[in-house]
C-alpha positions as CSV (number, residue, x, y, z in Angstrom):
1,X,85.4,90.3,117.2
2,X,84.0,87.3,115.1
3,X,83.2,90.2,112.4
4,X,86.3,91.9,112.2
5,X,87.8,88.9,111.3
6,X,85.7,87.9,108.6
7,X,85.8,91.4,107.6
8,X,89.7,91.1,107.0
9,X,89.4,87.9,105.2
10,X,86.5,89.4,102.5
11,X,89.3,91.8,102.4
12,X,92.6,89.7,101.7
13,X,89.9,87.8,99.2
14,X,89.3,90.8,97.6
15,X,92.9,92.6,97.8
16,X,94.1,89.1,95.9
17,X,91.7,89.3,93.2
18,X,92.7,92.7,92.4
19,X,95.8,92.0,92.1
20,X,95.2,89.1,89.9
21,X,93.2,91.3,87.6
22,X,95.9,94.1,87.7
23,X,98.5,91.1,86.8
24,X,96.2,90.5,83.5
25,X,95.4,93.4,82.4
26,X,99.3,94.1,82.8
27,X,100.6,91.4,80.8
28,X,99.6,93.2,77.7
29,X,102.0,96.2,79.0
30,X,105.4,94.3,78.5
31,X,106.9,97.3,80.2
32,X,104.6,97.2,83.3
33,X,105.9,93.5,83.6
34,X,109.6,94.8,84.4
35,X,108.6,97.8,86.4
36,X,109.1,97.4,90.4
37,X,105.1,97.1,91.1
38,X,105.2,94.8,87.9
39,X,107.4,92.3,89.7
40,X,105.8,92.8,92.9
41,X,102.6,92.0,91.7
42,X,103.9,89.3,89.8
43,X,105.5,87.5,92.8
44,X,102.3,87.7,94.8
45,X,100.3,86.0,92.3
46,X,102.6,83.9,90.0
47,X,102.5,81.4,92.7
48,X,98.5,81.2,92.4
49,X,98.2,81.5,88.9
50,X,100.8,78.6,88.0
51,X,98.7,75.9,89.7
52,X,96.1,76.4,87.0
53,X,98.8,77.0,84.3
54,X,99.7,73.5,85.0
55,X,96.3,72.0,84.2
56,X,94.9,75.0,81.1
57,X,97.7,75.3,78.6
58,X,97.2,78.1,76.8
59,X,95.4,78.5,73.5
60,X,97.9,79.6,71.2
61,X,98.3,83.9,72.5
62,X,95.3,83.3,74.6
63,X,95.9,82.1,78.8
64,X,92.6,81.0,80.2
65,X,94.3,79.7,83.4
66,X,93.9,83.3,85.5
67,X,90.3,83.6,84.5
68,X,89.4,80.1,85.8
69,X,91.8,81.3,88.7
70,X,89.5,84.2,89.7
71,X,86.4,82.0,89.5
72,X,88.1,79.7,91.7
73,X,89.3,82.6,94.1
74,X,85.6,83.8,94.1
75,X,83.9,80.2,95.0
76,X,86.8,79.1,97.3
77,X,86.9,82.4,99.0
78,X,83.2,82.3,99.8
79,X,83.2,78.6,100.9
80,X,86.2,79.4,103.8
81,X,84.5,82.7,104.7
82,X,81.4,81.3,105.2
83,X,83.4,78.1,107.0
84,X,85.2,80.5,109.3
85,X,81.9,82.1,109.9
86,X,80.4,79.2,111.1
87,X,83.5,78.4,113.0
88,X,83.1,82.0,114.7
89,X,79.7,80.6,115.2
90,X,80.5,77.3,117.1
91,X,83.3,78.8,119.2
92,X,80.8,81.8,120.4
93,X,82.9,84.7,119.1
């Protein structure tokens, strides 16, 4: 039981990092920005990504906020799964 869990979590870690990749790498296709996955994509992780924009303006064309983002998505993600693993742990599931 106490896997499965942390198996969904590495997965909604991963599935978000994606997505945050896809969202750069589509920000050079103006027309992928205004398609219906575009926005979707777009509303999942514009709320994510503006934290950092708020504290890394951009320099001049160039947005470093998303890669410091994924960095943060990595180490964060890794300290609460291995916090909910230990939790698991404790509780005996």
């Amino acid at each position: 039981m106490g896997s499965n869990i942390l198996q969904i979590g590495y997965y909604l870690f991963e599935v978000y990092y994606w997505l945050i990749l896809i969202a750069i790498f589509g920000s050079w296709f103006p027309r992928f920005q205004s398609s219906k996955v575009g926005e979707w994509i777009y509303k999942l992780v514009d709320p994510y990504l503006s934290f950092f924009r708020r504290f890394i303006p951009p320099l001049g064309p160039i947005d470093f906020s998303p890669i410091i983002a994924l960095f943060a998505l990595k180490y964060l993600g890794g300290f609460a799964l291995e916090g909910l693993r230990q939790s698991l742990n404790v509780i005996g599931i």
